[in-house]
Short mmCIF file of the C-alpha atoms (twelve columns), coordinates in Angstrom:
data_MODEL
# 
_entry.id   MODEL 
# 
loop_
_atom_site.group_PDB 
_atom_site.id 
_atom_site.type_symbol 
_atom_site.label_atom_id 
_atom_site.label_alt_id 
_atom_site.label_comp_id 
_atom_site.label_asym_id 
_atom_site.label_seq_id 
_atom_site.Cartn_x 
_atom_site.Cartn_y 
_atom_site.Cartn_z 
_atom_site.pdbx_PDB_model_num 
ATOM 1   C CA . UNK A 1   -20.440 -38.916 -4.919  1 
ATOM 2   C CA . UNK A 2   -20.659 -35.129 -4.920  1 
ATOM 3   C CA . UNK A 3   -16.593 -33.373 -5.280  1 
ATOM 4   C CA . UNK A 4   -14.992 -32.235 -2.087  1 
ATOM 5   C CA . UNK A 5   -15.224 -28.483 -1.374  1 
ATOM 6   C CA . UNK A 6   -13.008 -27.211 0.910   1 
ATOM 7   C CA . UNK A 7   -14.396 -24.746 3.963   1 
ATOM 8   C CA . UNK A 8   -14.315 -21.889 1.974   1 
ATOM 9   C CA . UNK A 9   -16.901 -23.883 -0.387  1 
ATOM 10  C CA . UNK A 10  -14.595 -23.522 -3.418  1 
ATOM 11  C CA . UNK A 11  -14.092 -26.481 -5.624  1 
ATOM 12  C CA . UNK A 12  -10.564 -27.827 -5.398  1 
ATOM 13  C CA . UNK A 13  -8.155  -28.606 -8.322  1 
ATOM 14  C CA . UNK A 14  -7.619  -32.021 -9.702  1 
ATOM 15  C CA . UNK A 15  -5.430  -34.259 -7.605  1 
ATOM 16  C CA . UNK A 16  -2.880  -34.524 -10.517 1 
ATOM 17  C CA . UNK A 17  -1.875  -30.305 -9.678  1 
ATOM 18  C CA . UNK A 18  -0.393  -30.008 -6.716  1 
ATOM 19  C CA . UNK A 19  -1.122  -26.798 -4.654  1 
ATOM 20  C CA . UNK A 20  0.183   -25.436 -1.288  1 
ATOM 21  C CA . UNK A 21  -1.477  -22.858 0.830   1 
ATOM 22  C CA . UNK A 22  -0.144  -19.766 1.582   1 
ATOM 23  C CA . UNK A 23  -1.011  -17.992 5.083   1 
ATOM 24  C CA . UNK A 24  -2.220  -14.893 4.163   1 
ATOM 25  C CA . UNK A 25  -3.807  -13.172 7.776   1 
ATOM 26  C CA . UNK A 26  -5.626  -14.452 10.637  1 
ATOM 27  C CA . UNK A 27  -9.462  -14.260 10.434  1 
ATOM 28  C CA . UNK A 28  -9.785  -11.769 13.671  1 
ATOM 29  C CA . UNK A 29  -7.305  -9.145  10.967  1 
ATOM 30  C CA . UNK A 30  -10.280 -9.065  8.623   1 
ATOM 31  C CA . UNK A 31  -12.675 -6.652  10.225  1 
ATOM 32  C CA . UNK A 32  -16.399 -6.748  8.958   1 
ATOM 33  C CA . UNK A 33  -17.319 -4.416  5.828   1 
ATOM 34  C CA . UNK A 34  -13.583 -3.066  5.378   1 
ATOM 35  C CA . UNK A 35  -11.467 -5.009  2.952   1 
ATOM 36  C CA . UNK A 36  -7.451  -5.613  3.940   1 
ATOM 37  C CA . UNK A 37  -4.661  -5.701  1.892   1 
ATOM 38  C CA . UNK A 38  -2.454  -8.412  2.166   1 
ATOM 39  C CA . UNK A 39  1.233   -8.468  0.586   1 
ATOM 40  C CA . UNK A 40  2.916   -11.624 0.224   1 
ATOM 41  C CA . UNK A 41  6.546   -11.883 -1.824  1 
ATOM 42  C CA . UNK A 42  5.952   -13.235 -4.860  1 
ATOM 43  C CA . UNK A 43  2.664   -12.841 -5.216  1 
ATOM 44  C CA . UNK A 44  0.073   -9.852  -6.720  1 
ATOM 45  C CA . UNK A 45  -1.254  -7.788  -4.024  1 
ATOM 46  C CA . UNK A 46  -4.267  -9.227  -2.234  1 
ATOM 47  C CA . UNK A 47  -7.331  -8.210  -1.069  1 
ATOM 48  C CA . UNK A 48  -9.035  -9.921  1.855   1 
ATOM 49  C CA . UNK A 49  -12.920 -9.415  2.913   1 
ATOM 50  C CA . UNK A 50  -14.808 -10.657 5.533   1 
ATOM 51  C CA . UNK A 51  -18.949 -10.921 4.644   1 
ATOM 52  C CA . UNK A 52  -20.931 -12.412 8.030   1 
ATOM 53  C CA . UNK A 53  -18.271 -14.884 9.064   1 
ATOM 54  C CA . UNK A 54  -17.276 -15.796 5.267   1 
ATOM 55  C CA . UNK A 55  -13.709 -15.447 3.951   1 
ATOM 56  C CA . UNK A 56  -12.817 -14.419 0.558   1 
ATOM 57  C CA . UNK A 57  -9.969  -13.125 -1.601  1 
ATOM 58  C CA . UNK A 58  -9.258  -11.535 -4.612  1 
ATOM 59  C CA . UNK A 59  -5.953  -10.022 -6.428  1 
ATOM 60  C CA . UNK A 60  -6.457  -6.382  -5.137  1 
ATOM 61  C CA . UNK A 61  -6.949  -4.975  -8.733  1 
ATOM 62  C CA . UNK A 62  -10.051 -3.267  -10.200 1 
ATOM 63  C CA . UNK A 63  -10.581 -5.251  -14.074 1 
ATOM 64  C CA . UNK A 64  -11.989 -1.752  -15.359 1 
ATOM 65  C CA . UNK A 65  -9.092  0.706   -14.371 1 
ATOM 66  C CA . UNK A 66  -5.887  1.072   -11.775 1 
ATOM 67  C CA . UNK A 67  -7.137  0.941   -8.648  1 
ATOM 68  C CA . UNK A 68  -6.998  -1.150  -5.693  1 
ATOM 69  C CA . UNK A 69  -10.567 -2.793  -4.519  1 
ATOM 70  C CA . UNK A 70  -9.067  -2.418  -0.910  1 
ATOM 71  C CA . UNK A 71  -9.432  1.432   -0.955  1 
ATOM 72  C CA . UNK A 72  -12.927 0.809   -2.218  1 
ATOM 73  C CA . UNK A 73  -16.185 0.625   0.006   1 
ATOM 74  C CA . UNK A 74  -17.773 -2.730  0.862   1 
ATOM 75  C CA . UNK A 75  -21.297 -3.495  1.450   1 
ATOM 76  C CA . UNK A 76  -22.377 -6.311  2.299   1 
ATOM 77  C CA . UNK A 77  -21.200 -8.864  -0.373  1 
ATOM 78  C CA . UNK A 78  -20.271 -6.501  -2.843  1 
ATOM 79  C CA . UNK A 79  -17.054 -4.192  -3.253  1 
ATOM 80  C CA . UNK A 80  -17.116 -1.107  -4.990  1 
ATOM 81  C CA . UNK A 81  -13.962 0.560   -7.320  1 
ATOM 82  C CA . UNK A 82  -12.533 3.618   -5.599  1 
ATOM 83  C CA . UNK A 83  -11.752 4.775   -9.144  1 
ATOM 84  C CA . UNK A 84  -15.794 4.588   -10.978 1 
ATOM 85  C CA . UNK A 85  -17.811 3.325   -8.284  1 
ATOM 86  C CA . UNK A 86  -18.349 -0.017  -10.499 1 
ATOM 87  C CA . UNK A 87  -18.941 -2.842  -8.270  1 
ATOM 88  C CA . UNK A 88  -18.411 -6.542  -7.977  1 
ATOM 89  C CA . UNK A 89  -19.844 -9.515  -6.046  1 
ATOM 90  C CA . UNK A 90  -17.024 -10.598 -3.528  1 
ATOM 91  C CA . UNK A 91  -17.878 -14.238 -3.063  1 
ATOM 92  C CA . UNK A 92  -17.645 -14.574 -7.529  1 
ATOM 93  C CA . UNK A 93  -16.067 -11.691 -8.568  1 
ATOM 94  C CA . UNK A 94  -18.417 -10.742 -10.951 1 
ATOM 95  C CA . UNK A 95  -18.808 -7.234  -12.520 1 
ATOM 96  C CA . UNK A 96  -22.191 -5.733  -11.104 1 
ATOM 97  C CA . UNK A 97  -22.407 -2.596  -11.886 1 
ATOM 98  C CA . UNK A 98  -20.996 -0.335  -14.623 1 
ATOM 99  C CA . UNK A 99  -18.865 1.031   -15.909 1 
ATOM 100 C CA . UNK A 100 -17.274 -2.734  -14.749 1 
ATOM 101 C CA . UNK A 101 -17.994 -5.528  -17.165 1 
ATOM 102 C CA . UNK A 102 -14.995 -8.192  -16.537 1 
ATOM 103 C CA . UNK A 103 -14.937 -10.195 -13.723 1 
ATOM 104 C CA . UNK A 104 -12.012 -9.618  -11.197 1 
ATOM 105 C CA . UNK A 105 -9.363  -12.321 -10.200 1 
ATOM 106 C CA . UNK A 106 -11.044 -14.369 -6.884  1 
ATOM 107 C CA . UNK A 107 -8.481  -17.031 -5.098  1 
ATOM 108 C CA . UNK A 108 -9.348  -19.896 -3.338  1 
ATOM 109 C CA . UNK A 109 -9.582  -19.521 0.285   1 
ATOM 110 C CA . UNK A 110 -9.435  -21.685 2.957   1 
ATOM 111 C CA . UNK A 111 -9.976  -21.400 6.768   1 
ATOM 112 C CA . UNK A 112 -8.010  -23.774 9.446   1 
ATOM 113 C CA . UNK A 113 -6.701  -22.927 12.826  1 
ATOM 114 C CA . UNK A 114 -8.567  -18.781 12.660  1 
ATOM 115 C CA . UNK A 115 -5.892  -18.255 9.886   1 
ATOM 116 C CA . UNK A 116 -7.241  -17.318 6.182   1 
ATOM 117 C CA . UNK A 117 -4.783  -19.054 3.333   1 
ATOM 118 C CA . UNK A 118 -4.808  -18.537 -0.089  1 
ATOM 119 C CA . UNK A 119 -4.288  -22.076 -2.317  1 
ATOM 120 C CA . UNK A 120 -1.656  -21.787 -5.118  1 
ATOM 121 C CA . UNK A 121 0.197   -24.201 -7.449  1 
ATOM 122 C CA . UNK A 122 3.033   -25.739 -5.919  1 
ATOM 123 C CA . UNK A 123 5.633   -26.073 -8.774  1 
ATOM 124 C CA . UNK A 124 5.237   -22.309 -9.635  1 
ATOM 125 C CA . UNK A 125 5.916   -20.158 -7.216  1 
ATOM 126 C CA . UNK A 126 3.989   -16.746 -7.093  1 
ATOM 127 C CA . UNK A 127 1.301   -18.110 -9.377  1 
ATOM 128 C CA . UNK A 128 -2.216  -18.264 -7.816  1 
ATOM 129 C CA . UNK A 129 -4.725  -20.803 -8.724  1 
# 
């Protein structure tokens, strides 16, 4: 039997860690090609991205240098550093384009109800899967 994937089509965590989600925006907030930044107590700044009618989030921090993705341009699926114009793919977080080599931080998303959550352990709070 194939594994459950959740509507964001990320895997889930075993059963034996439990998670909560974490409401982060509703979908209509997420406007197509312009990333949002989403602040939540006790957990990194966010960055939220809409590509066709596909959710995804990341911790809003370039890997490569100190800048926040959500100040950066998107296009299409990728998101570009406001800092050195490196890129990364949104949906894996993988560097693309130089001078970015190390993948940024993606969180798993899920979708219920038009409201975008973000899943995170539930015995630690402020620590995302």
């Amino acid at each position: 039997m194939p594994p459950f994937l959740p509507p964001s089509g990320l895997p889930t965590l075993s059963a034996a860690v439990p998670t909560r989600l974490i409401k982060l925006c509703r979908t209509a907030e997420v406007p197509h090609g312009r990333p949002i930044t989403v602040i939540h107590a006790g957990l990194p700044r966010i960055v939220v991205f809409r590509v066709d009618e596909k959710f995804f989030a990341a911790v809003d921090r370039c890997s490569h240098g100190n800048a926040r993705l959500s100040d950066g341009a998107q296009s299409q699926g990728l998101i570009y550093c406001p800092l050195h114009g490196g890129a990364f793919d949104i949906a894996t977080g993988r560097a693309v384009a130089p001078p970015c080599r190390t993948p940024i931080k993606t969180l798993p998303v899920v979708v219920q109800a038009e409201c975008i959550y973000v899943e995170t352990v539930a015995t630690s709070p402020g620590s995302i899967i």
